[in-house]
Steps between C-alpha positions, in 0.01 A plus 500: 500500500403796751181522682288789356176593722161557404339818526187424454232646732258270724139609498345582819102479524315527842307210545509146529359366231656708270842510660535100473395528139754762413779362615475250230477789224760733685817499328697387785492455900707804669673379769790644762781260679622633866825325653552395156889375442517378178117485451457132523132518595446798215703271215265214554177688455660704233626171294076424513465777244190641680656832748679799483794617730462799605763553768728354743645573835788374710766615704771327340668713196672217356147325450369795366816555246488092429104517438570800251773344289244238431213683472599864395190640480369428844463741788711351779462724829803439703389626853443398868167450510458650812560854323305387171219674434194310300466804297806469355374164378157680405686760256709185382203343374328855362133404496542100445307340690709282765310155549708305690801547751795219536753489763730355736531624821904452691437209633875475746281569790292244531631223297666174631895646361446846701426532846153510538422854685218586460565915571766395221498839273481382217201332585347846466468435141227295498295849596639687229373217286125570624588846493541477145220304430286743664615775295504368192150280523600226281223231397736209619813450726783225499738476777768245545683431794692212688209236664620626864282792407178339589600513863633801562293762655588759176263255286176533752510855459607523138161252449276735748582816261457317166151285556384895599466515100622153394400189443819301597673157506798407548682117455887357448574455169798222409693643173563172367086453491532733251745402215852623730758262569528629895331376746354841644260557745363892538216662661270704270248699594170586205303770549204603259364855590153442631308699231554243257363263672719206430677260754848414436546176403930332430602363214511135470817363445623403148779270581486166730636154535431380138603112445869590662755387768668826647832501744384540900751644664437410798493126429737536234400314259217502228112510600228423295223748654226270639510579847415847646824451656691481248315780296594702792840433552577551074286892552734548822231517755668626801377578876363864403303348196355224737385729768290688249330170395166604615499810281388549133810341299485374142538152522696295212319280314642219251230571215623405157417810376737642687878568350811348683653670749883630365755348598885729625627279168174650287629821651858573433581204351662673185736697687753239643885495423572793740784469792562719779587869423345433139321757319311399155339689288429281222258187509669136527204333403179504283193495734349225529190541708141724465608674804837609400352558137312782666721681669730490242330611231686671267776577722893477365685628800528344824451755811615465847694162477746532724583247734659570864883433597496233782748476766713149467306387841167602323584288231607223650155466701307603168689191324390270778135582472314239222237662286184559695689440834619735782721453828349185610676339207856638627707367784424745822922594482423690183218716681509877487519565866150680512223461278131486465286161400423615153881607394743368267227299301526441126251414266385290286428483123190287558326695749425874604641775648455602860441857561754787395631747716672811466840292514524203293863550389561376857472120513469534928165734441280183399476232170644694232826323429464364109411176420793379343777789533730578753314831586181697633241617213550841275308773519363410134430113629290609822308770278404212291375351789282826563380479177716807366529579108891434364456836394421628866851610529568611870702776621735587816735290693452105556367608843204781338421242239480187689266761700280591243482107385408328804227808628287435186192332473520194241422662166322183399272502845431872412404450148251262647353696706506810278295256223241376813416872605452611115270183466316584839413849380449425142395167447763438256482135346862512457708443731873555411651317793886466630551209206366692215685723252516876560408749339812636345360866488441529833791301707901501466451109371 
């Protein structure tokens, strides 16, 4: 099933009052996605029912080319933003009113994986992002970046411009908080244009520690979560995430109302039986939880299975790593002879993902070796992990799409926040959270 966009128009009246009232008669919410990739943060609030996409941007051709295949009536902009002008976007959208802005910044030069220059170019983007915003006068703004944000200087200014005609907050969100199996943290930044006169609020999260015992990685073995400790070592707290203690954070809470967190098994459970070099295109099993229910709807053909060849060495360390262990499990002669703290992990089928990067084929770039094969996770597994539709099918070499995987926001985190802001400028009573079923009309599910 192919995504087909609305059309429909947004109203736009002038005040307040009648601008919050609106929004819950207007057809649907216009919004734009800058540095989009494969749209991560524009999928969730799409799969809410409640906005329109008017346009993308991003530099990358194969994102724009993937994004279209999916969605072919969506206008993709594939162009440096640094010679994008808004009015391009402006003649995009043709009189529709454009109420909020989404986007994620390059994030290389200040996050913990790049080197941390702050005259990095590509840190330049965070003023094309306020440049944007300025031309186009949205009502709201979401950003997303990598925590280290908050302490770069980039993020003082970018806050000094937008509280000029923004109301503004800004917290870490943990994916998994909010119905994905990875253990996530990202900075966002909320901004509600002053002349509505609403403060942001975040969303609270929808999943928690609900009557389970999840695999700690650290301690290796299986934690039931009543210590803070132990809550915080299962969410993969980590230096950065402590060091922004004192800021606004959404904390986890172990209501019953909450849902469980999902599990890697809950994940890509139904898409075992694959060996090194492997490529399947056919289901080997029947789902059997909500989660993979959902994102396989009424999908028949598998996508972007394919698992890595291995070197013999390669495998012969993978084969000596237990499920939910890493290289303090294997004797030190077996060591690659450089490495990082957080390589050559695997994971397990009873706890969550760590954070995906741009190359999880690799088993040396961090935990991504499978649970119980002999190999690192497909493309299709860790876009399960982001939340991804089976029917998301990416484009490009395993390089470009690992890319476009492991840059997206969590669909399931977006959706979530999509739903919040909706609810914070319409006082909807129903809120379609990360859990709930989509709207088929309105979402590749």
């Amino acid at each position: 099933m192919i995504q087909q966009l609305s059309s429909l128009a947004v109203e736009s009246p002038n005040s307040f009052p009648s601008r919050v009232s609106n929004y819950a008669h207007a057809s649907k919410m216009g919004i734009v996605e800058l540095f989009a990739g494969a749209a991560g943060l524009a999928q969730g609030f799409l799969r809410t029912g409640y906005y329109d996409l008017i346009a993308l941007s991003d530099i990358d051709e194969n994102a724009q080319l993937t994004f279209q295949v999916n969605y072919p009536q969506a206008r993709y902009i594939a162009s440096d933003i640094h010679e994008l002008s808004p009015k391009r976007i402006l003649d995009i959208a043709d009189g529709r009113k454009i109420v909020g802005v989404l986007g994620g910044p390059p994030c290389q030069g200040f996050s913990l994986a790049g080197l941390k220059n702050p005259d990095d170019a590509r840190n330049r983007y965070i003023a094309d992002y306020v440049r944007f915003v300025a031309a186009l006068d949205p009502d709201f703004l979401v950003m997303e970046n990598v925590p280290q944000l908050l302490f770069h200087k980039l993020f003082v200014r970018l806050l000094e411009e937008l509280k000029e005609r923004y109301e503004v907050r800004y917290a870490i969100l943990n994916a998994a908080l909010y119905g994905t199996p990875q253990t996530r943290h990202r900075a966002f930044v909320f901004a509600y244009h002053r002349r509505l006169g609403v403060a942001p609020e975040f969303p609270t999260p929808t999943h928690g520690f609900v009557n389970c015992e999840l695999f700690s990685y650290y301690l290796k073995r299986f934690e039931r979560p009543d210590t803070c400790a132990a809550r915080e070592d299962i969410l993969g707290s980590d230096p950065i995430i402590a060091k922004v203690s004192e800021l606004v954070r959404i904390e986890t809470s172990r209501s019953l109302q909450l849902c469980p967190l999902v599990t890697v098994e809950e994940a890509i459970g139904d898409l075992r039986a694959l060996q090194p070099g492997e490529t399947l295109t056919t289901y080997p099993h029947e789902p059997f939880s909500a989660y993979q229910k959902r994102l396989r709807a009424d999908s028949s053909e598998l996508f972007n299975h394919n698992a890595r060849r291995h070197s013999e060495e390669m495998l012969g360390l993978i084969r000596r790593i237990p499920e939910g262990g890493d290289l303090r499990d294997v004797e030190v002669r077996y060591w690659p002879k450089s490495h990082y703290s957080q390589a050559y992990g695997r994971l397990h089928r009873k706890g969550l993902s760590r954070t995906l990067t741009t190359y999880f084929c690799n088993p040396g770039s961090g935990r991504f070796i499978h649970p119980q094969d002999a190999r690192a996770i497909t493309v299709r597994e860790a876009a399960r992990l982001q939340g991804f539709s089976d029917q998301f099918k990416f484009l490009g070499t395993q390089e470009q799409q690992m890319s476009l995987v492991g840059n997206a926001v969590p669909i399931p985190l977006a959706q979530a926040i999509g739903a919040h802001i909706y609810e914070e400028f319409c006082g909807a009573t129903t809120s379609q959270q990360s859990h709930a079923p989509l709207d088929k009309r309105s979402t590749l599910l």
